[in-house]
N, CA and C atoms as an extended XYZ file, in Angstrom:
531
Properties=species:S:1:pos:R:3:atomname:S:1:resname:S:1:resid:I:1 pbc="F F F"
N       -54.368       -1.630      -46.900 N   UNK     1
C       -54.318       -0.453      -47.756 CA  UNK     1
C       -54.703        0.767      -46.914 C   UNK     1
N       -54.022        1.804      -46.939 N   UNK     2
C       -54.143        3.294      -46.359 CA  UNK     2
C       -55.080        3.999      -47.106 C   UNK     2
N       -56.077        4.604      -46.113 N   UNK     3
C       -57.139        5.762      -46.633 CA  UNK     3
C       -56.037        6.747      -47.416 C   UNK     3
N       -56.556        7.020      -48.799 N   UNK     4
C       -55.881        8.294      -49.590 CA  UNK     4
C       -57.127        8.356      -50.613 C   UNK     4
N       -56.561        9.317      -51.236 N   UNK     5
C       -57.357        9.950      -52.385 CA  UNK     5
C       -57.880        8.940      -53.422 C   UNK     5
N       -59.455        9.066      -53.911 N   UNK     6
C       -59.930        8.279      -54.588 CA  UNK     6
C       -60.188        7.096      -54.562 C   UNK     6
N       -59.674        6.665      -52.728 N   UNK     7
C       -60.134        4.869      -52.652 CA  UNK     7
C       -61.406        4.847      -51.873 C   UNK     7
N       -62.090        3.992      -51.788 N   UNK     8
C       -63.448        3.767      -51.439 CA  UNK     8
C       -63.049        3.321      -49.746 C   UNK     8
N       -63.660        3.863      -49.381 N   UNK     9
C       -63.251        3.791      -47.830 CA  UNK     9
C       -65.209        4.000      -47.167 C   UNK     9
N       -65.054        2.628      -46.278 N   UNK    10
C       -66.322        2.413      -45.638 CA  UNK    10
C       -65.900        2.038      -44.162 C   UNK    10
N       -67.208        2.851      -42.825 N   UNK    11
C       -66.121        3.211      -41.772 CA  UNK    11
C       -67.843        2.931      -41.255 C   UNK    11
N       -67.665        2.427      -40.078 N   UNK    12
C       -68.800        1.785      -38.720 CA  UNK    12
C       -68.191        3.278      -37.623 C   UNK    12
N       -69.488        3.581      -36.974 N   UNK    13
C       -69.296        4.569      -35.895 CA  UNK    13
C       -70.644        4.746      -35.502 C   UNK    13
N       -70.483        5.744      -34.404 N   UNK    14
C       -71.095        6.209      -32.906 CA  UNK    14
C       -71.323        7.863      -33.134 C   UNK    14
N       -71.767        8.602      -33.100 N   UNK    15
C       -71.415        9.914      -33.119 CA  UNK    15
C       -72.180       10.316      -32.482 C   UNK    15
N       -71.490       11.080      -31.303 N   UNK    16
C       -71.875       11.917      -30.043 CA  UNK    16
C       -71.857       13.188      -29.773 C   UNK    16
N       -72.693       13.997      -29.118 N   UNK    17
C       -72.699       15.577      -29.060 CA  UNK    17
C       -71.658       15.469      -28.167 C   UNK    17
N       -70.815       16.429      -28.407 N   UNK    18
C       -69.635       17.182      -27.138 CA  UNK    18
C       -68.831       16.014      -27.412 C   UNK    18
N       -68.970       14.721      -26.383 N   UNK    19
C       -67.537       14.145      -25.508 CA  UNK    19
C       -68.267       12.615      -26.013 C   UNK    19
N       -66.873       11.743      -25.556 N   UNK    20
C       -67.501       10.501      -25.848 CA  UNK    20
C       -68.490        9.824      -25.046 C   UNK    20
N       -68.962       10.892      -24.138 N   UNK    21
C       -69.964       10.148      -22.841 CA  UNK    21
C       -71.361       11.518      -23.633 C   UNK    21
N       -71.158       11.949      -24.322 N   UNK    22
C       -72.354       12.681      -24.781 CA  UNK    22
C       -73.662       11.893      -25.140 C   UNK    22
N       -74.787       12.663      -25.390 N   UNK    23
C       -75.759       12.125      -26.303 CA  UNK    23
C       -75.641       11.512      -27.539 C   UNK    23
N       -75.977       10.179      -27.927 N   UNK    24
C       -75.812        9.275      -28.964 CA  UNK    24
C       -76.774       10.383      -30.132 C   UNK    24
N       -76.208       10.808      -31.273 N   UNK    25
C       -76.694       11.356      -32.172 CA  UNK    25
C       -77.167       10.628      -33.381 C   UNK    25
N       -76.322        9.580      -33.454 N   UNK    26
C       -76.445        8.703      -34.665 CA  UNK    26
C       -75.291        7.656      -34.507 C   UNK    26
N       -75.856        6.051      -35.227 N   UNK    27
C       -75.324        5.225      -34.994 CA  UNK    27
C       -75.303        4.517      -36.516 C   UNK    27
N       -74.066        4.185      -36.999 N   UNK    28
C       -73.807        3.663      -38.540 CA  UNK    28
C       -73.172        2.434      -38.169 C   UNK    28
N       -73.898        1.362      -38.617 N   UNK    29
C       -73.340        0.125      -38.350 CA  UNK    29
C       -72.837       -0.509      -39.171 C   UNK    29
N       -72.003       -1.890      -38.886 N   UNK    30
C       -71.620       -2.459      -40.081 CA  UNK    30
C       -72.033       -3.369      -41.219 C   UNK    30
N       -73.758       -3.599      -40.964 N   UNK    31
C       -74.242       -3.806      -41.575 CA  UNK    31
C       -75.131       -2.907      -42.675 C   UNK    31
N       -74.896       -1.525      -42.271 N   UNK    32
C       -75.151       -0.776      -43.582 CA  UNK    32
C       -73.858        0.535      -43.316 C   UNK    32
N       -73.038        0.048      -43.712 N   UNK    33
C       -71.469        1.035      -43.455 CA  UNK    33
C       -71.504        2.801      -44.098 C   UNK    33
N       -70.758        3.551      -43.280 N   UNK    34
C       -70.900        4.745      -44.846 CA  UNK    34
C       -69.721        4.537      -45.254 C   UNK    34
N       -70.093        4.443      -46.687 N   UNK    35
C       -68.974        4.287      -47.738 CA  UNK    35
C       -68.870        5.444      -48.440 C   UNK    35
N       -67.870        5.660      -49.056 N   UNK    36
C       -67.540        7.250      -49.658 CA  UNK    36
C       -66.116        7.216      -50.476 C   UNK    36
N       -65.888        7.861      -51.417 N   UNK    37
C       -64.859        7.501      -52.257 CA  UNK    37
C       -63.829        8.833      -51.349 C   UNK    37
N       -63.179        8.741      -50.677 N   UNK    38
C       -62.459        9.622      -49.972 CA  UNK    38
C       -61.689       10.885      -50.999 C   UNK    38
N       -61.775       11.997      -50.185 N   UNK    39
C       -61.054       13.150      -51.011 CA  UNK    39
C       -62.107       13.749      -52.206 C   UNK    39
N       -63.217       13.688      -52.241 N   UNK    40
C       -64.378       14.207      -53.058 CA  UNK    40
C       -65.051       15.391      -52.696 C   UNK    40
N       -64.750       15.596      -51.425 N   UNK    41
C       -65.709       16.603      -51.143 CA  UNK    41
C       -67.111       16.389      -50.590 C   UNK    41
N       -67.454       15.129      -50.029 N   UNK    42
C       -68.629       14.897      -50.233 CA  UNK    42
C       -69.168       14.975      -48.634 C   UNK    42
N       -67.757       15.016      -47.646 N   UNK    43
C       -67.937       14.724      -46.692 CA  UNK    43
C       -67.181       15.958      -45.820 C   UNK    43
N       -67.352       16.414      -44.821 N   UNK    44
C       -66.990       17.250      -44.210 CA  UNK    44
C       -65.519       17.281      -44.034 C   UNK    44
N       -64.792       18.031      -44.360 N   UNK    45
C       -63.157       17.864      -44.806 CA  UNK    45
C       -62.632       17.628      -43.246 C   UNK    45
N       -63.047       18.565      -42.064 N   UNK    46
C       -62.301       17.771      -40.799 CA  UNK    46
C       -62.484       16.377      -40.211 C   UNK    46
N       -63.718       15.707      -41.084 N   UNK    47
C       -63.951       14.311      -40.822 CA  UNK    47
C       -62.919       13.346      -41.713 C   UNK    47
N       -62.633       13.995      -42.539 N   UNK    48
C       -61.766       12.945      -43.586 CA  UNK    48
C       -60.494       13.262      -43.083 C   UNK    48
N       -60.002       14.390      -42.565 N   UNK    49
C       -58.650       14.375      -42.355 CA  UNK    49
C       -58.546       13.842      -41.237 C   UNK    49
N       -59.648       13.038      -39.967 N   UNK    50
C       -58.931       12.678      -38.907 CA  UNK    50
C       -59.422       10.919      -39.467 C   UNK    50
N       -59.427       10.800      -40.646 N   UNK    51
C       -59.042        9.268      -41.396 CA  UNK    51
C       -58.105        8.981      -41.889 C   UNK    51
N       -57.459       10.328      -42.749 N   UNK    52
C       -56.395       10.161      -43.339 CA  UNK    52
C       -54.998        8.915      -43.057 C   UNK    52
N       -54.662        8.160      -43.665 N   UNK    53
C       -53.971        7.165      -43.408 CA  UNK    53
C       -54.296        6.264      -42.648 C   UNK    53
N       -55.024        6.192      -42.323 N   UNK    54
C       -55.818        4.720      -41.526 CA  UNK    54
C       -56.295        3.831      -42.313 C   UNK    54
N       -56.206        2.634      -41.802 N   UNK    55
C       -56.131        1.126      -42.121 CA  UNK    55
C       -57.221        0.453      -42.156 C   UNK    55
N       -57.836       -0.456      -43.316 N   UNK    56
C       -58.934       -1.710      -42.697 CA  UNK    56
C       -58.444       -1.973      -41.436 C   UNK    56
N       -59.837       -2.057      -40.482 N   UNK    57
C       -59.518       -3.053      -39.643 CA  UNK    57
C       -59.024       -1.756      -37.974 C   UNK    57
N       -58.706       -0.569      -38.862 N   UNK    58
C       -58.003        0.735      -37.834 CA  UNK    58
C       -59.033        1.290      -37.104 C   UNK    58
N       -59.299        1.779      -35.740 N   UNK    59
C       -59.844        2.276      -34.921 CA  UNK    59
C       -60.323        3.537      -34.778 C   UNK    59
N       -60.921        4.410      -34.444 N   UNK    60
C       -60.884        5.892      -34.529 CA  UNK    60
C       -61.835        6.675      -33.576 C   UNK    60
N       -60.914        7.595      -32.878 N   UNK    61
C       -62.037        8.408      -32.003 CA  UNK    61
C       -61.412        9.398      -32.031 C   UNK    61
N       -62.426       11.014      -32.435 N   UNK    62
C       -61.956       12.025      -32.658 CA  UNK    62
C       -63.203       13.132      -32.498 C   UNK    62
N       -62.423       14.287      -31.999 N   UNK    63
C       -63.747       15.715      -31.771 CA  UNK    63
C       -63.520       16.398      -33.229 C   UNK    63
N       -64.770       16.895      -33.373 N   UNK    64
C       -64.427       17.750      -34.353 CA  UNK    64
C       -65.409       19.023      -33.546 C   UNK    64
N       -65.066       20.292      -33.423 N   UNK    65
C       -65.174       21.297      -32.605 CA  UNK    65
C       -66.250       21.776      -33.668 C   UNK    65
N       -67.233       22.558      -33.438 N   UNK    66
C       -68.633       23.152      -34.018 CA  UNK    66
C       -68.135       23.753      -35.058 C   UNK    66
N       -66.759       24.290      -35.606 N   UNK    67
C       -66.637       25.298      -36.170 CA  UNK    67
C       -65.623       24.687      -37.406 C   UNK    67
N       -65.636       23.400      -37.029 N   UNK    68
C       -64.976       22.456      -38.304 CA  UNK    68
C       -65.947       21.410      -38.454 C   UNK    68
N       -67.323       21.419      -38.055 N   UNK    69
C       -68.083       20.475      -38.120 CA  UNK    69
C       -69.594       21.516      -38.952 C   UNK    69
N       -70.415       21.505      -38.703 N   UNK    70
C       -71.538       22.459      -39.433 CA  UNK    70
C       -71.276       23.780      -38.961 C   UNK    70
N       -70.160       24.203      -38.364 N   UNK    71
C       -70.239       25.893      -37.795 CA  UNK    71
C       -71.155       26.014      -36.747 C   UNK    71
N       -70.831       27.233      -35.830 N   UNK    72
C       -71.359       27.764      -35.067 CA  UNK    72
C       -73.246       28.074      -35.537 C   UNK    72
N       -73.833       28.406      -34.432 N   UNK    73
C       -75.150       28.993      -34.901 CA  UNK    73
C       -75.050       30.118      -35.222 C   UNK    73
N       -76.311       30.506      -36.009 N   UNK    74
C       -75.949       32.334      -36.524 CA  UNK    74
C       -77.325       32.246      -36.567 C   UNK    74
N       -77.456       33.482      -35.393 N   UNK    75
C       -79.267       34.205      -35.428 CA  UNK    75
C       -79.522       34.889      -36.577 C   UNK    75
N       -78.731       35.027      -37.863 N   UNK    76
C       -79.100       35.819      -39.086 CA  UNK    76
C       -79.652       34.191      -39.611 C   UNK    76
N       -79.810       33.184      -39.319 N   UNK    77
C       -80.160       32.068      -40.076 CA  UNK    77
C       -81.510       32.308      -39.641 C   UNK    77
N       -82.225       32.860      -38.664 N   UNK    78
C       -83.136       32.383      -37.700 CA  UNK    78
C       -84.201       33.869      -38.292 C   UNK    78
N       -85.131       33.204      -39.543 N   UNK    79
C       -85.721       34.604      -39.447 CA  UNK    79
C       -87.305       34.205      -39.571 C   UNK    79
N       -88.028       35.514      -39.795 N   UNK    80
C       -89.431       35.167      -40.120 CA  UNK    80
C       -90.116       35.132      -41.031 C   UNK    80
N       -90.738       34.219      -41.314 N   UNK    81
C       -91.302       34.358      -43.118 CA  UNK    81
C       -93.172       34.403      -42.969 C   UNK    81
N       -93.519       35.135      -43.771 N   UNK    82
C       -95.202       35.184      -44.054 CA  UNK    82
C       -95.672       34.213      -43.896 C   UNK    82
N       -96.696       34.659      -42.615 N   UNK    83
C       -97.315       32.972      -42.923 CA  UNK    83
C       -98.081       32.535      -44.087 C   UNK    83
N       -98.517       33.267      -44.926 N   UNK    84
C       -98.986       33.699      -46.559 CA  UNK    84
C       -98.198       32.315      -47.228 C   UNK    84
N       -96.893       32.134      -47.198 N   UNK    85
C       -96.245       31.341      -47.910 CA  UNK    85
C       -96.968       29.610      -47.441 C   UNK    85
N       -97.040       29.750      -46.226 N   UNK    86
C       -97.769       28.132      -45.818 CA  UNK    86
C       -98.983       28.355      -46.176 C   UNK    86
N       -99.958       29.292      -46.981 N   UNK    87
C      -101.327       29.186      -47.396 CA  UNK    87
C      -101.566       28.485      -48.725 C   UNK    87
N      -102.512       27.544      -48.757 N   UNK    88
C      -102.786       27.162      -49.925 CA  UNK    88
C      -104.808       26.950      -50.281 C   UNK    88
N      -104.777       28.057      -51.213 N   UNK    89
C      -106.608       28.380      -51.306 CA  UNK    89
C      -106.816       29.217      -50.118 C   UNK    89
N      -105.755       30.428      -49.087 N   UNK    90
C      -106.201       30.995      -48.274 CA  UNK    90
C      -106.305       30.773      -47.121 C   UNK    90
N      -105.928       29.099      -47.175 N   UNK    91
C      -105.628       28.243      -45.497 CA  UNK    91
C      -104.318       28.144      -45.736 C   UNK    91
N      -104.027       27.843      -44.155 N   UNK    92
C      -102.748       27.476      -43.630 CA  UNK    92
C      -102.765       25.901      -44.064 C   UNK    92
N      -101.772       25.133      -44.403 N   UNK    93
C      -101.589       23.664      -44.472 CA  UNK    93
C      -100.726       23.427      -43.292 C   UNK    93
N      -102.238       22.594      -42.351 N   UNK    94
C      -101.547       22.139      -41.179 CA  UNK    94
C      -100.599       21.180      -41.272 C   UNK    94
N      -100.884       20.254      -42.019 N   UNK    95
C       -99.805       19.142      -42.453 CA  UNK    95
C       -98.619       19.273      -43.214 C   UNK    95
N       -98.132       21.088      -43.205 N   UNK    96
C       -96.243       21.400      -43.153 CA  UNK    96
C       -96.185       22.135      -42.233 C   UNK    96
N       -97.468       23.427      -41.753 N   UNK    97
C       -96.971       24.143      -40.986 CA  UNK    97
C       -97.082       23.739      -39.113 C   UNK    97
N       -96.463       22.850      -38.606 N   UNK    98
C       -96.497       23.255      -37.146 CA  UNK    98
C       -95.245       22.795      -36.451 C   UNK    98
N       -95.076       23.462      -35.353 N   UNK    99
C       -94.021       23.376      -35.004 CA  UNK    99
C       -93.140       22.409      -34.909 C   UNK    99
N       -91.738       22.208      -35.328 N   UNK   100
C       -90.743       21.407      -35.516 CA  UNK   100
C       -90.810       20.559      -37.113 C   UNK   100
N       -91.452       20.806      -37.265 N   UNK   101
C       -91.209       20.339      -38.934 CA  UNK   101
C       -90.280       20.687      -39.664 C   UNK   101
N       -89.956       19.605      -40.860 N   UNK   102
C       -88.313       20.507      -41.191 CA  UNK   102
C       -88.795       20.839      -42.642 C   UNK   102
N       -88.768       21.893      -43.335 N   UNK   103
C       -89.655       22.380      -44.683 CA  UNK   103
C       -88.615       22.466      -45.655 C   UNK   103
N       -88.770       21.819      -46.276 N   UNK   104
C       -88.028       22.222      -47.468 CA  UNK   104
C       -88.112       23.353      -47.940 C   UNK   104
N       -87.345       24.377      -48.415 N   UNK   105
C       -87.770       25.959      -49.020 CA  UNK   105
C       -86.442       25.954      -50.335 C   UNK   105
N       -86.508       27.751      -50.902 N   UNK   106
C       -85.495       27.901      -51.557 CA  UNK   106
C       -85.454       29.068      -51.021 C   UNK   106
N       -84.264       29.495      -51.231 N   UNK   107
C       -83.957       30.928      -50.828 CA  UNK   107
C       -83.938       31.916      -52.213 C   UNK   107
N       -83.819       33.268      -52.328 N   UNK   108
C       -84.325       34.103      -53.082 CA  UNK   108
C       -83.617       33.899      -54.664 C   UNK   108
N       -82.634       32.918      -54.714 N   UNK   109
C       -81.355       32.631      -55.708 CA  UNK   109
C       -81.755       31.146      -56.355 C   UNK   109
N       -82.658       31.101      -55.443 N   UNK   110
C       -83.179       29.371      -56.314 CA  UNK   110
C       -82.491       28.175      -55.649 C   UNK   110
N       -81.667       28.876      -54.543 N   UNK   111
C       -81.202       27.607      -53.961 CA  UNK   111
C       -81.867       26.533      -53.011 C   UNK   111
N       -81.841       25.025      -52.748 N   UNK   112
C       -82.837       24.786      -52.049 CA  UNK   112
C       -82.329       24.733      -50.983 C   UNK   112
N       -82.829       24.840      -49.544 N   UNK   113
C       -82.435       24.816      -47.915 CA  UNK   113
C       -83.142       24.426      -46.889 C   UNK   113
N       -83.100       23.823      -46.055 N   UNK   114
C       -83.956       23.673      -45.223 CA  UNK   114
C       -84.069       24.196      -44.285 C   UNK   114
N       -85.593       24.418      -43.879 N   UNK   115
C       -85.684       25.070      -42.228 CA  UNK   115
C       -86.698       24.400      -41.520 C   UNK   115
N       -86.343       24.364      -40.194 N   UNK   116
C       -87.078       24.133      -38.758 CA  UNK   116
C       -87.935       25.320      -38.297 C   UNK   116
N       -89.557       24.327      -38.212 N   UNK   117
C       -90.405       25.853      -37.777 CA  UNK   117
C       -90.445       25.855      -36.291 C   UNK   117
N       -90.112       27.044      -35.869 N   UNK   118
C       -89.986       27.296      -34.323 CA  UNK   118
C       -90.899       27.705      -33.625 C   UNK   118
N       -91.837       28.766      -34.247 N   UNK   119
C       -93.061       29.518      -33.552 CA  UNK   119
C       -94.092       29.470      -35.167 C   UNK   119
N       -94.896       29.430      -34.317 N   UNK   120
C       -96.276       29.778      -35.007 CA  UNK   120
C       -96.940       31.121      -35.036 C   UNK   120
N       -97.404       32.561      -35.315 N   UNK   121
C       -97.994       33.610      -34.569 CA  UNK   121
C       -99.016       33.963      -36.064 C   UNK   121
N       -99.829       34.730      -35.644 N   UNK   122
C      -101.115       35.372      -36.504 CA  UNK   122
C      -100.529       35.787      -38.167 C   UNK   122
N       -99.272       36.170      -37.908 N   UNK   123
C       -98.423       36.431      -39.332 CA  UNK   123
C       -97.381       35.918      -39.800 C   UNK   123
N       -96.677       35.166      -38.898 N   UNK   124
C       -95.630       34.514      -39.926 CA  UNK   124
C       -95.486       34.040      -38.859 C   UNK   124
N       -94.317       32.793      -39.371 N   UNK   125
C       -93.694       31.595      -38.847 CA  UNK   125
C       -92.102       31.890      -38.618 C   UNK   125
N       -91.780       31.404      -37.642 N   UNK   126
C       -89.967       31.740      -37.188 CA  UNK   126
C       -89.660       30.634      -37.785 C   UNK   126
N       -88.658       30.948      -38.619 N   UNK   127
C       -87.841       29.856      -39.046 CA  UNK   127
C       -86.248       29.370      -39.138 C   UNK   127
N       -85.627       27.856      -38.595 N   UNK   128
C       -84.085       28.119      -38.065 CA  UNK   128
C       -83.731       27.504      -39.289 C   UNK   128
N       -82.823       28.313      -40.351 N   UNK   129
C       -82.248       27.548      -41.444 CA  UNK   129
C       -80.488       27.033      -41.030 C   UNK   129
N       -80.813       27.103      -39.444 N   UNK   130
C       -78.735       26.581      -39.158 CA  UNK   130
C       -78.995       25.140      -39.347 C   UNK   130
N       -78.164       24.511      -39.628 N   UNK   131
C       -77.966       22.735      -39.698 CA  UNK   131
C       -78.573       22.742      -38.488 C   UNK   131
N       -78.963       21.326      -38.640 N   UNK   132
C       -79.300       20.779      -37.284 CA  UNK   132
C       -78.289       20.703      -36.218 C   UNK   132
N       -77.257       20.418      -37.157 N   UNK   133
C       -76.500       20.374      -35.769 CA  UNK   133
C       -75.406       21.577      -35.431 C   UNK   133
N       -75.580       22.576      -36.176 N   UNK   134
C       -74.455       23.797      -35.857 CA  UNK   134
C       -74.442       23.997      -34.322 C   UNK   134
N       -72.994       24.509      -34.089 N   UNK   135
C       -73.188       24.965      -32.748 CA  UNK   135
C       -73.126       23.578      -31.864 C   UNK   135
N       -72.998       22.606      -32.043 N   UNK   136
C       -72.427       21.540      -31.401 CA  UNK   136
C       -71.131       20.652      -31.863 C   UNK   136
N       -70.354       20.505      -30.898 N   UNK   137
C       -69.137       19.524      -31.227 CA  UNK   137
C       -69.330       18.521      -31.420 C   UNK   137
N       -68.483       17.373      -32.247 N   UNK   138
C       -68.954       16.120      -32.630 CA  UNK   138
C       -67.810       14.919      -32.196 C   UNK   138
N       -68.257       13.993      -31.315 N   UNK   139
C       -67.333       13.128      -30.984 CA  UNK   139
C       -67.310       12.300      -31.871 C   UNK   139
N       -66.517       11.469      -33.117 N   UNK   140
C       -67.091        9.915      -33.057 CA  UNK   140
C       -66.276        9.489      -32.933 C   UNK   140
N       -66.692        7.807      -33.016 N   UNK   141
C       -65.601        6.505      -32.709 CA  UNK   141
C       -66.411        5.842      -33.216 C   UNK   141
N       -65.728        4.687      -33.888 N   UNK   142
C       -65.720        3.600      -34.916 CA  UNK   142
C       -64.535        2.954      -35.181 C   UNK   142
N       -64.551        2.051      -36.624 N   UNK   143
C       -63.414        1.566      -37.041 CA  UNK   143
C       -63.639        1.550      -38.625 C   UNK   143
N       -62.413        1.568      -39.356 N   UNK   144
C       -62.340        1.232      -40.881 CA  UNK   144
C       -63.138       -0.408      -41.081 C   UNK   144
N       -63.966       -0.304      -41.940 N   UNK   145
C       -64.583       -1.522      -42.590 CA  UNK   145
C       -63.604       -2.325      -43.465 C   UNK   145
N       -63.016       -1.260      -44.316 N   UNK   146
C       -62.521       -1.378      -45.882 CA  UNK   146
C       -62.169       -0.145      -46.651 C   UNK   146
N       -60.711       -1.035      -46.915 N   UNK   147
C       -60.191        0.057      -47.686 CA  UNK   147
C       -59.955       -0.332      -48.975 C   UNK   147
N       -60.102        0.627      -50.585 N   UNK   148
C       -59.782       -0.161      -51.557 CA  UNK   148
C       -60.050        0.697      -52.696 C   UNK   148
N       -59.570        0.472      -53.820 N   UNK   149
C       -59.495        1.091      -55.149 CA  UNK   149
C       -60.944        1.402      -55.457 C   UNK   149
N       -61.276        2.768      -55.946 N   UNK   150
C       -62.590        3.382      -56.123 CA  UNK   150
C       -62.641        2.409      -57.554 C   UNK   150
N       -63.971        1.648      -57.871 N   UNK   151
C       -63.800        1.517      -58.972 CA  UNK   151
C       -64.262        2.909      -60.219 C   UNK   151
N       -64.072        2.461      -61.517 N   UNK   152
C       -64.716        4.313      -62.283 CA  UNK   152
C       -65.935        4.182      -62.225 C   UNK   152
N       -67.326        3.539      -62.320 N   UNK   153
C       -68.074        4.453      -61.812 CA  UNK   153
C       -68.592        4.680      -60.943 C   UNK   153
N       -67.711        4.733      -59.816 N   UNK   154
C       -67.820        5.121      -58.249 CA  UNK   154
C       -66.948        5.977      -58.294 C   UNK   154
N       -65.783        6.195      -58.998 N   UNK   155
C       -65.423        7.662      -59.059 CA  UNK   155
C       -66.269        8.308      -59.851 C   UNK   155
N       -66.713        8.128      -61.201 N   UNK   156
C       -67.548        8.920      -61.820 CA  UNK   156
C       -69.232        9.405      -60.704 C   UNK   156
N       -69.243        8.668      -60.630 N   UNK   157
C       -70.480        8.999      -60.221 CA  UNK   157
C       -70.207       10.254      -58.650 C   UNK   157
N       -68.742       10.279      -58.396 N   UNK   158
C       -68.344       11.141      -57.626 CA  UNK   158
C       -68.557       13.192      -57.972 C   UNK   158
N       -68.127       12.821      -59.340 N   UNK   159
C       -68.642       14.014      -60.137 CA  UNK   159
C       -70.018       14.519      -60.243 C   UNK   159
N       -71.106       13.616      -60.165 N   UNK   160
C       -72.264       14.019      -60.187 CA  UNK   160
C       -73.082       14.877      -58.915 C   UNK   160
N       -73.852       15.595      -59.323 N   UNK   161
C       -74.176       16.348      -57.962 CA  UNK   161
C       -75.178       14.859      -56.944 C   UNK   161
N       -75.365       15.439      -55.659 N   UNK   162
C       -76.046       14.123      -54.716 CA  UNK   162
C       -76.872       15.310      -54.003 C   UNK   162
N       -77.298       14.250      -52.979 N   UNK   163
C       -78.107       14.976      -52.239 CA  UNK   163
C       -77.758       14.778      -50.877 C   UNK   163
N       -76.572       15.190      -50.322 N   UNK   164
C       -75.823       15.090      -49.045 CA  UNK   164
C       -74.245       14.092      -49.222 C   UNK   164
N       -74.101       13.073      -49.063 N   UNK   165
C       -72.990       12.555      -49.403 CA  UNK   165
C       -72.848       11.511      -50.042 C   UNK   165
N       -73.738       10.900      -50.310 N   UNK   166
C       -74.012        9.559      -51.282 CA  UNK   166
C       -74.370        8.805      -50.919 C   UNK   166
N       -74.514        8.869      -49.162 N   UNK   167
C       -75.196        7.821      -48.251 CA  UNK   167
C       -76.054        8.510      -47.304 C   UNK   167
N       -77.261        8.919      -48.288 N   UNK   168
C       -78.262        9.910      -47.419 CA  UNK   168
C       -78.413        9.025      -46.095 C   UNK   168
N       -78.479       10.319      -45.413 N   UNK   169
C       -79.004       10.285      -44.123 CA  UNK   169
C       -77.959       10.140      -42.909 C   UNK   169
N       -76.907       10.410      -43.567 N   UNK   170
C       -75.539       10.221      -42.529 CA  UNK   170
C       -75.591       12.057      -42.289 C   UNK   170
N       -74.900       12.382      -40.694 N   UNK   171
C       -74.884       13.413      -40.546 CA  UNK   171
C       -73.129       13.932      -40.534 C   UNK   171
N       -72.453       13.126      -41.136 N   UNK   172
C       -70.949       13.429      -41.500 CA  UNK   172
C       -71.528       14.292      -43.040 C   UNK   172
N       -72.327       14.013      -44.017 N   UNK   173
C       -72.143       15.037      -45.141 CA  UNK   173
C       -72.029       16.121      -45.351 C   UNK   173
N       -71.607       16.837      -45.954 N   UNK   174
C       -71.709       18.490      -45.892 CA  UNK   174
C       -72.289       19.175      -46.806 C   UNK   174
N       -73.136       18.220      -47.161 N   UNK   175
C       -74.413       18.661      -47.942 CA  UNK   175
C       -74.193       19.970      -48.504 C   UNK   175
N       -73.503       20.029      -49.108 N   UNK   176
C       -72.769       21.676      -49.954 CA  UNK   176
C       -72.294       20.745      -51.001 C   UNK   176
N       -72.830       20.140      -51.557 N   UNK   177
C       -72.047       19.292      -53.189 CA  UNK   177
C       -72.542       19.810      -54.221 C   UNK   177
């Protein structure tokens, strides 16, 4: 059966910064596969289109360039916030605020986002709200697990909002659902 719209498609891979000799970023095996009801949205659209029509059992190695993958970096992501906001009773909470931690926040609209703390200083904290991985190209290679009819409530449950792509912790989601 051919990857298309609405079939449950589960795929084993490698995913590398830049080239296929890059840094190993993440590794999805076939003992816990990402599965995804294809054509949902759930997953970064230049990742699904270099699946499109591929087979159980089909092979795959493909770049996806920074700018079809999380986008480029943008220093307007990269700003400074009060360190006031990490105070709680007038202290700083060392155990969110130090460097490289990833903080959950919202932005001024109620949306939630995350940021990486970069610097520490007497008044506020630098903070990078770009994906982790913007600004880098993405190699992977793998193969199709399985291909096959979404059942309904694996399409239904496609409708519901998630929290990245339905298989937290994969860095193919586009966590915009």
């Amino acid at each position: 059966m051919k990857i298309e719209s609405n079939k449950l498609v589960s795929v084993m891979y490698e995913l590398r910064e830049g080239s296929d000799n890059g840094r190993v970023i993440e590794t999805v095996e076939e003992s816990r596969p990402l599965s995804f009801v294809y054509g949902t949205g759930r997953l970064l659209p230049s990742f699904e289109s270099n699946l499109e029509t591929l087979s159980e059992g089909d092979k795959f190695g493909f770049l996806l360039n920074a700018a079809d993958a999380y986008g480029e970096r943008r220093e307007e992501m990269i700003i400074n916030v009060p360190l006031s906001v990490f105070e709680t009773e007038g202290k700083v909470d060392e155990n969110v605020c130090f460097v490289g931690n990833i903080v959950p926040m919202m932005d001024t609209a109620g949306n939630p986002l995350e940021g990486t703390i970069n610097e520490i200083t007497d008044t506020f904290v630098r903070m990078d709200f770009n994906h982790p991985m913007a600004g880098a190209d993405l190699w992977f290679t793998g193969s199709v697990l399985e291909v096959r009819e979404a059942s309904a409530d694996e399409l239904a449950a496609t409708s519901k909002s998630c929290s990245g792509c339905g298989s937290e912790g994969h860095s193919s989601c586009s966590g915009n659902c």
